[in-house]
N, C-alpha and C positions, 0 to 999 in steps of 0.2 A: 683232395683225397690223399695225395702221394705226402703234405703235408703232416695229416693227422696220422697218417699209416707211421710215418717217422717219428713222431711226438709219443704216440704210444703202443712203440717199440713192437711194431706188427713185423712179424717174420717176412711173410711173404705177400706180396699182393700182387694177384692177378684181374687182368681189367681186355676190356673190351676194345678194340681197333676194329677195323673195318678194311674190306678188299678195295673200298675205293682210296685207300692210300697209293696203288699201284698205278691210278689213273689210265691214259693212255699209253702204257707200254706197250710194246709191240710183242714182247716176249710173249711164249705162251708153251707150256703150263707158266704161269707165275710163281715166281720161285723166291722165298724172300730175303733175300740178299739183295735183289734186282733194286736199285733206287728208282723211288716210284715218279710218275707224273701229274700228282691231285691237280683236280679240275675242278673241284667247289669249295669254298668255305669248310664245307664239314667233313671232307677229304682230307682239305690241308688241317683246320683241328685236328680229325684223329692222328696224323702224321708226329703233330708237333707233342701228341699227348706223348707219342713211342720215344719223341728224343729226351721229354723231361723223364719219364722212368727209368732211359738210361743215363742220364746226369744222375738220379738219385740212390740209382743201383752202384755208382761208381764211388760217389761220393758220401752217400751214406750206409752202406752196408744192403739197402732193403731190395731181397729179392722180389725179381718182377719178371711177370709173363704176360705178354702179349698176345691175343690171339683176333686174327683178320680173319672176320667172320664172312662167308661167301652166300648171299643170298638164301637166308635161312628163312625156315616157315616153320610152323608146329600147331596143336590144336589149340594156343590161346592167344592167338595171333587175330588181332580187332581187323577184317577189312575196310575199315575206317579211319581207323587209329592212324598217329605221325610214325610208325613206323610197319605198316603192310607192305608185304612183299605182293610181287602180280600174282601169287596163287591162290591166295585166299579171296582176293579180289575176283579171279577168272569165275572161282566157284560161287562167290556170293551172286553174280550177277547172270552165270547161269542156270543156279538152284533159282534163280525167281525169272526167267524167262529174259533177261534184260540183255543185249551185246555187247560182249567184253569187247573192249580199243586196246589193240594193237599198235603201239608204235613202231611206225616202218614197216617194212615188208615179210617181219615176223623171222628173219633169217638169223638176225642177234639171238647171243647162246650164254650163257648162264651156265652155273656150279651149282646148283640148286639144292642146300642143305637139310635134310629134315633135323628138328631139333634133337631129336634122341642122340645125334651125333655132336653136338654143341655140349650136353650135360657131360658124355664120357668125356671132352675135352677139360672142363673145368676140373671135375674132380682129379682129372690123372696130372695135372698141375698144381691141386691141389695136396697131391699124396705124394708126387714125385722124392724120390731121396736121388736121381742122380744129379751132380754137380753141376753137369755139362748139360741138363735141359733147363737149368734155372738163367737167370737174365737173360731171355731170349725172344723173339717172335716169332711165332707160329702161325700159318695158314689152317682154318680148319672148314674142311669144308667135305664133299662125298668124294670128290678127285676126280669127277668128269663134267662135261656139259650136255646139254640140250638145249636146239632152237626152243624159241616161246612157239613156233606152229609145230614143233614135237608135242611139247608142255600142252598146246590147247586141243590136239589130237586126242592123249592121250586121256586128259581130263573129260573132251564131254564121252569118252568111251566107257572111264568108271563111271562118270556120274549118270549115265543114260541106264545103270542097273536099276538105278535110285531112283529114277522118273524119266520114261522115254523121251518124254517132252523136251528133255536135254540137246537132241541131235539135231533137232529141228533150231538150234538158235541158229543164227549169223553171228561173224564175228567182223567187228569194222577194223579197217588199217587205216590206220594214221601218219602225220607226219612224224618225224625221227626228232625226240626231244634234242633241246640243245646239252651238249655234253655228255649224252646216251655213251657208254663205249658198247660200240660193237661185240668184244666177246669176252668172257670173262671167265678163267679156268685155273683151281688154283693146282699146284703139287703138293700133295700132303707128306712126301714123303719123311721132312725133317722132325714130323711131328709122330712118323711111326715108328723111324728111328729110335728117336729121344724118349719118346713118352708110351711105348707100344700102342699109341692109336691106331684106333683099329676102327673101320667104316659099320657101324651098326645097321643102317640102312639107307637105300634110294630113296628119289621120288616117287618111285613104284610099288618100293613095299613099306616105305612110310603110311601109305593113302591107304593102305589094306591092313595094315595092322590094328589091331581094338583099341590101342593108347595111341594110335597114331594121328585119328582125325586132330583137324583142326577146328577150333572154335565154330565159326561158320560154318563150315559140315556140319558138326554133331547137330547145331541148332537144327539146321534143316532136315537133317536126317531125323528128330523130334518129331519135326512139324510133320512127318511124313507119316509118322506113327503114333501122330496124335488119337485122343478118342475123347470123342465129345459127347456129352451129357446136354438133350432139350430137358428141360422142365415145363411141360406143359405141351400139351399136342392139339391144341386149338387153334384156330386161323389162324395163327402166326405160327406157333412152332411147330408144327408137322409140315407146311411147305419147307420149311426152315431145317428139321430134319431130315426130310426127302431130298433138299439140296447137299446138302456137305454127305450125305450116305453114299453119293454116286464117287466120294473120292475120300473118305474117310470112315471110319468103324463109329456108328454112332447109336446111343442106342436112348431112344424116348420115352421118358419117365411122365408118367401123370396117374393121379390119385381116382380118376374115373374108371371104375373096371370096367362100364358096359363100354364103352369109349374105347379103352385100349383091345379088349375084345374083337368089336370092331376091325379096329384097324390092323389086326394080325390077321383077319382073314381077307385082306386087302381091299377092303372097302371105306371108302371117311365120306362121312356124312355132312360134313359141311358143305363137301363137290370143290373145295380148293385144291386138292390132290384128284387127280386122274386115277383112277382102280390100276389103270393098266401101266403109270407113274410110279404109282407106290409099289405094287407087286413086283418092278423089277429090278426095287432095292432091300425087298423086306428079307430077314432072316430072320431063322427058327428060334436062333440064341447065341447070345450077347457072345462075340468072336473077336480078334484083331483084325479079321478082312473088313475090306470095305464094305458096306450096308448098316440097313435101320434094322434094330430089335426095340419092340414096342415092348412096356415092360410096366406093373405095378409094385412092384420090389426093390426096394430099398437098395440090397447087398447088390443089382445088376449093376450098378453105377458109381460102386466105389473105387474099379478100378481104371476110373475116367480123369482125366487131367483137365480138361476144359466143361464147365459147366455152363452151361447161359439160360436162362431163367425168361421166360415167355407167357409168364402168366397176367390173366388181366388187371386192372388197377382201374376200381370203378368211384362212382362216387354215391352218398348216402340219398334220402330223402330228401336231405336238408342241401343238395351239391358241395357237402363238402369230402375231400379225398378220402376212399380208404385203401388203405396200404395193409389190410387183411394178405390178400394173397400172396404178396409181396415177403411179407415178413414168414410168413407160414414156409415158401419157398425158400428162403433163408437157411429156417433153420433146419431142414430136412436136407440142402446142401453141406450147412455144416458139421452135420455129423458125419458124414463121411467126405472132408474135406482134409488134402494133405498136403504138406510143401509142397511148395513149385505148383501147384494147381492154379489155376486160374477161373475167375468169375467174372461171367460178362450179361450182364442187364440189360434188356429190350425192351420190358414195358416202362408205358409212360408214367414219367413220376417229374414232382416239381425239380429245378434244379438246388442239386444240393442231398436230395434225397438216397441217392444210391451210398455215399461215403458218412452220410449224417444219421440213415437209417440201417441200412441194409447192413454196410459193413461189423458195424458192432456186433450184430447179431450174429453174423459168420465166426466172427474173433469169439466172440464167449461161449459160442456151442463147440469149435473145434477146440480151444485151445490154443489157437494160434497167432502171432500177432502179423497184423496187415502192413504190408509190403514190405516183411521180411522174409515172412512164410508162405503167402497165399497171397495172389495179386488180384486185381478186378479191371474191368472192363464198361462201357458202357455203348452201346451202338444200336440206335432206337428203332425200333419195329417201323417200317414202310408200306405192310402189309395192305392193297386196295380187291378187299371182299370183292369177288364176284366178277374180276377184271382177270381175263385170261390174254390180255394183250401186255399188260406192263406187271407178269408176273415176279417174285422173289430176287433171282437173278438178274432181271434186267430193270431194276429198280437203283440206281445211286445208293450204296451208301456210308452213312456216317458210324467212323470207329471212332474211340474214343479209351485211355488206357491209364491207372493209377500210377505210371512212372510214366518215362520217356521210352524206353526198352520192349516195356508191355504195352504200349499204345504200338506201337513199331507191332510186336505179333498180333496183336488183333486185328490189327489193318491185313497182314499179310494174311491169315488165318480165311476174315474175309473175303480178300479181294480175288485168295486161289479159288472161290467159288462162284463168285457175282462180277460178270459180264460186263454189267455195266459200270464198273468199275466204285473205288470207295473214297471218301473225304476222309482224314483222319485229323480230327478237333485237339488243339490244344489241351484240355482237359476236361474229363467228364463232366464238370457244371457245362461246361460250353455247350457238348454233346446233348446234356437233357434241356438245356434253354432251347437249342436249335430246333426239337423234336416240338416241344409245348405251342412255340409261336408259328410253326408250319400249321397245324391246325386253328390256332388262335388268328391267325391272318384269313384261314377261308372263314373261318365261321364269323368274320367280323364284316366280309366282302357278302358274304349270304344275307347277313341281316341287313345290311344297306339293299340289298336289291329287293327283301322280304316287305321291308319298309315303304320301296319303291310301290311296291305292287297295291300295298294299303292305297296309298296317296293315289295312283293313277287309276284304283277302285272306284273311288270316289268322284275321281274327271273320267269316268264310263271311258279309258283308255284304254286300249288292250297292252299289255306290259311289257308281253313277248314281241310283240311289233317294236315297240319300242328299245329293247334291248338290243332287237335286229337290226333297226337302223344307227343305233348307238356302237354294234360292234364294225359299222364300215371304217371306222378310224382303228391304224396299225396299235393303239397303245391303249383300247381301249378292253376290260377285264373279260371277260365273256362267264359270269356266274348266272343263274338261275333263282327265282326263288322256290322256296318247297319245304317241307320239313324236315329241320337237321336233327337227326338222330344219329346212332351208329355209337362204336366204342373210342372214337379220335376226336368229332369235330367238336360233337355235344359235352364231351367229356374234360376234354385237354384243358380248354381255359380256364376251367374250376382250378385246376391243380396250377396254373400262375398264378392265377388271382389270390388264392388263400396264401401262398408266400409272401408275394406282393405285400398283404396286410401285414404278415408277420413285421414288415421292415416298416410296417408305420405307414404304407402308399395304398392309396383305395385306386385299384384302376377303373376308372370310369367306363372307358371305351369299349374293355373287354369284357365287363361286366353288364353294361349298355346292351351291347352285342347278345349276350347269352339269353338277357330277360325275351329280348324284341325274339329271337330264334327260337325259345319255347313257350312264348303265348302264340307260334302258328297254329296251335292244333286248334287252340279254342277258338281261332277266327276263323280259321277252315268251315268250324261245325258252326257257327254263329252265321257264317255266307250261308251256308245250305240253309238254314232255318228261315231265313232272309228270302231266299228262291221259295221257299216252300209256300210262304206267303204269300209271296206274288204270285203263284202261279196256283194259290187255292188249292193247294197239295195238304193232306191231310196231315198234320203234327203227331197227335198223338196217337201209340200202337202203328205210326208209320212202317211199311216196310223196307229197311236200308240197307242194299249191300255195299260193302265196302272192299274192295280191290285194293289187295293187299297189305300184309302184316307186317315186313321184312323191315329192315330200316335202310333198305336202298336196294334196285333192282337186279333182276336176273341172278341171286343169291338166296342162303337159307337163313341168313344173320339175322335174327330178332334182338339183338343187345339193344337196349335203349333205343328201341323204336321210339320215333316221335307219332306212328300211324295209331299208338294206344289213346294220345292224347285226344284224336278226333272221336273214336271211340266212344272215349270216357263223356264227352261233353254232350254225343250225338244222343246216350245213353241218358243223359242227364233230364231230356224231355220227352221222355217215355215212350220211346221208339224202339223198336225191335231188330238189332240189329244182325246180320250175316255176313261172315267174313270168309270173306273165299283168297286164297294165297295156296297155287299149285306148288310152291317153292318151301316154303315154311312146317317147320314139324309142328303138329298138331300136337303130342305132348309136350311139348318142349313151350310152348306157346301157351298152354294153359296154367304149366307149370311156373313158367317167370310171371305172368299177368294174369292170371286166372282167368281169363277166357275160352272161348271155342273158336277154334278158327276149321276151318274145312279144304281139302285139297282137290275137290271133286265140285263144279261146278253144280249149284242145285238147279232143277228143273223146276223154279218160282219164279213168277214175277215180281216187281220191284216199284215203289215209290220212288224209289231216290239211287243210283248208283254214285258212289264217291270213289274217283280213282282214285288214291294217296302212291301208288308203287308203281312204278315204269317196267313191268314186268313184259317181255315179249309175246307172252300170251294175251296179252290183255288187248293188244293191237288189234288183232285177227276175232275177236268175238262177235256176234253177232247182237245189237245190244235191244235190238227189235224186238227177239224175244224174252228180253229180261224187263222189260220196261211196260208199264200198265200205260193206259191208254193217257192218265195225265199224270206225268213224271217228272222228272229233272236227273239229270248228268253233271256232277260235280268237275273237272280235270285239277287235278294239284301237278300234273307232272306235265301238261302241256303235249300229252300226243297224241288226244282223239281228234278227228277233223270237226271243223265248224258245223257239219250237219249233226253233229251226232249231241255235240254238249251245249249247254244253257250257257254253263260259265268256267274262267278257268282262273286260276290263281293269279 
């Protein structure tokens, strides 16, 4: 540089040294005249850089400033980067709960620069006209010290404004790196002298000033005042909002008015949120304080920076994927989608689908182009209907992020909410493969045991004995058979599968799996017909109650019951059917299947009871009185006792 500075006839150049040219001196202030004692390689570099600028300051004419910069920081300073100083570091890892290392016993002291003091340096080097501050080196730095247990005092005290949860970290002490100096303090006086340098600011009023933060602050200080947009307030995203509202302004968007009605007078009818959960994060309207505003308005959520989209993704008649509500949620984000915003994906989709689908749609409804403007996210729903033991927050989960940067805050975004902490996937295909084959794996272990059940039908086995004595070995699965319905197991491997083909591959085994799991209904009704026979039970105009409508128990989820299929087939020989399900909405139930189903136990008797749903009511009934003198008791779920049923899956 000091070459081409010379070649083309550059006035002046000023460059950068450093205070560890001073090494272990003993001196203190450090003053620079003092010859120094570097103690690394990049000490004695800077050293040898100051002696060639004064060979070429002598020999060539070109003026040159030096200046020995003293442990500077500023807000675009990487706590990662090959050159972090320890305060950006301190803050990065107590902004995320993690203990800063201390080496030694914290009593080594530091000069500690904020940059606003570094810029007035260069320029007044740069503007100087006096003689006598040109060819020189200069210290620049605030002109005093502080210990690092000052330094980490005084930090978690600002940053404990910014999140309590700050005072509460630990901080570890370490051993004393090799070549650490103990203290380091420069004298500025040659530089106020010469240059009227003048100290702009501390450590103290750098960190408070509005230009002062450092990178790492500011992001956090972001994240703190994030405000996130659910799309969709359905078993996924109303736990999902009711979670981040107890630490963030969030406010829930869905196109159902009786539904978000609903849920502003604190009640959700699915029963995945607690009345007395949600009510003590609900608000009246859409705010920067922490809480959920339920909303069907557009303009509520335009001025949200993180969006996440929680809407279903079902499949057709025909099981192949539709990406309807997907796209539709799209583009109702995209219109009011801004720089720096971020989108992040939960429903399941094949992989591939979130950056090959979704994103375009966002890029041509806003205007904006993707991952320059508007970043994305993917981190798949875990959501288990009806389970109030491995709820939202204590479920694992998977982030997944369009860069390297944004996968980093989605993780984080995450993980400040969920307990049980998050994986963060190399890349969103990763992210949605991982989601697909989590369900693709039960539903494949299901039909093997559905399979089972057939086969040991046949050798008059009981199946469940046998699964029981199969589960006395440590590695052996412990699945069930029964009807797979619901919006994951039944659903998810369509959406491999049909990728799968795209690439030319017929998956056998998953597709194997799917036919064997949804011909259970019709064997289900085909057994009972079989019982009815044998036991001279009348067929047709039979009367059949059937226990349960939900597609898995002690829940209100009707999505792709598999309980319709038995239904349909028991229907099919002219039997008169009755469905009782205390759990299931009766509109809602006629409306997806056109049926009736009933929440009130009728006072009839019965041909035939068929359990299909493990509902906890259903334990405790009395079934004496629902049952004519010559009956039958179907079990699909395995929990009436031997005296009560005929037969059981």
């Amino acid at each position: 540089m000091l070459v081409a500075a010379r070649d083309h006839k550059v006035k002046r150049f000023v460059f950068a040294a450093s205070s560890s040219t001073y090494g272990d001196s003993e001196s203190m202030p450090k003053v620079e005249d003092i010859i120094g004692k570097p103690l690394s390689p990049y000490a004695i570099t800077k050293y040898v850089n100051e002696l060639y600028a004064d060979i070429f300051s002598k020999t060539y004419g070109l003026e040159t400033i030096s200046h020995r910069y003293f442990n500077v920081f500023g807000r675009k300073q990487d706590p990662n980067g090959a050159y972090a100083a320890v305060i950006p570091k301190f803050v990065s890892q107590l902004m995320k709960g993690e203990a800063p290392v201390i080496n030694g016993d914290g009593n080594y002291s530091r000069d500690f620069t904020p940059i606003d003091n570094i810029i007035q340096a260069n320029v007044l080097s740069l503007i100087t006209t006096n003689e006598k501050a040109i060819n020189a080196v200069y210290n620049v730095a605030f002109g005093d010290r502080n210990t690092l247990n000052d330094l980490m005092r005084y930090l978690k005290e600002y940053l404990s404004e910014l999140d309590t949860a700050v005072a509460d970290v630990n901080v570890i002490y370490g051993l004393n790196r090799a070549g650490d100096i103990p203290h380091s303090h420069a004298s500025i006086q040659k530089a106020k002298n010469k240059k009227q340098f003048k100290v702009q600011s501390s450590i103290f009023t750098a960190t408070r000033l509005e230009r002062g933060y450092w990178l790492v602050l500011e992001k956090f200080i972001k994240m703190k005042k994030n405000k996130i947009a659910i799309i969709g307030l359905g078993y996924v995203g109303l736990p999902l909002a009711r979670l981040f509202a107890t630490k963030y302004a969030v406010v829930g968007f869905d196109i159902n008015k009786e539904r978000v009605a609903a849920l502003t007078t604190g009640v959700d009818s699915t029963l995945e949120v607690s009345d007395t959960a949600l009510q003590e994060v609900l608000l009246p309207e859409s705010t920067d304080a922490k809480g959920l505003f339920c909303t069907t308005e557009l303009a509520d959520i335009k001025d949200c920076n993180y969006y996440i989209i929680t809407v279903p993704t079902p499949v057709d008649k025909n099981n192949r994927p539709v990406l309807t509500p997907l796209i539709k949620a799209s583009e109702t984000v995209g219109t009011v989608l801004q720089k720096d915003d971020t989108v992040i994906y939960e429903s399941t989709v094949y992989p591939g689908a979130t950056e090959e689908e979704c994103i375009p749609v966002l890029e041509n409804v806003s205007g904006l182009v993707f991952n320059k403007h508007f970043y994305a996210g993917y981190s798949p729903e875990r959501i288990n209907p009806g389970d109030k033991k491995h709820t939202v927050e204590k479920i694992l989960k998977v982030t997944s992020g369009s860069t390297l940067d944004t996968g980093k805050k989605v993780d984080a975004l995450y993980k400040s909410v969920i307990t049980a902490g998050t994986h963060l996937a190399p890349t969103i295909k990763v992210a949605e493969a991982s989601k697909v084959i989590e369900n693709s794996q039960r539903d494949i272990n299901i039909a093997f045991v559905n399979e089972l059940a057939k086969i040991f039908n046949l050798m008059d086995i009981n199946t469940n004995d046998v699964l029981e004595a199969a589960g006395t070995k440590w590695n052996f699965l412990p699945f069930k058979p029964g009807l797979v319905g619901g919006h994951c197991i039944g659903v998810d491997p369509y959406y491999l599968a049909q990728k799968a083909q795209e690439y030319g591959y017929n998956p056998e085994i998953i597709l194997a799996g799917r036919r064997l799991n949804d011909s259970m209904g019709e064997y289900v009704a085909s057994e009972v017909i079989k019982l009815m026979i044998a036991k001279d039970v009348r067929i047709k105009n039979a009367e059949i109650l059937i226990l349960g409508i939900t597609f898995k128990e002690n829940c209100p989820d009707v999505r792709n019951t598999k309980a319709v299929d038995v239904v349909a087939a028991l229907k099919g020989y002219t039997t008169n059917i009755t469905i009782y399900d205390p759990w299931a909405s009766e509109e809602e139930v006629l409306h997806e299947y056109g049926i009736k189903s009933v929440k009130i136990l009728p006072k009839t008797k019965f041909d035939v009871i068929v359990l299909t749903v493990a509902h906890n009511e259903f334990k405790d009934l009395d079934f004496s009185l629902l049952l004519k003198d010559r009956s039958i008791v179907y079990d699909v779920k395995n929990i009436l006792s031997n005296s009560i049923t005929d037969k059981r899956l």
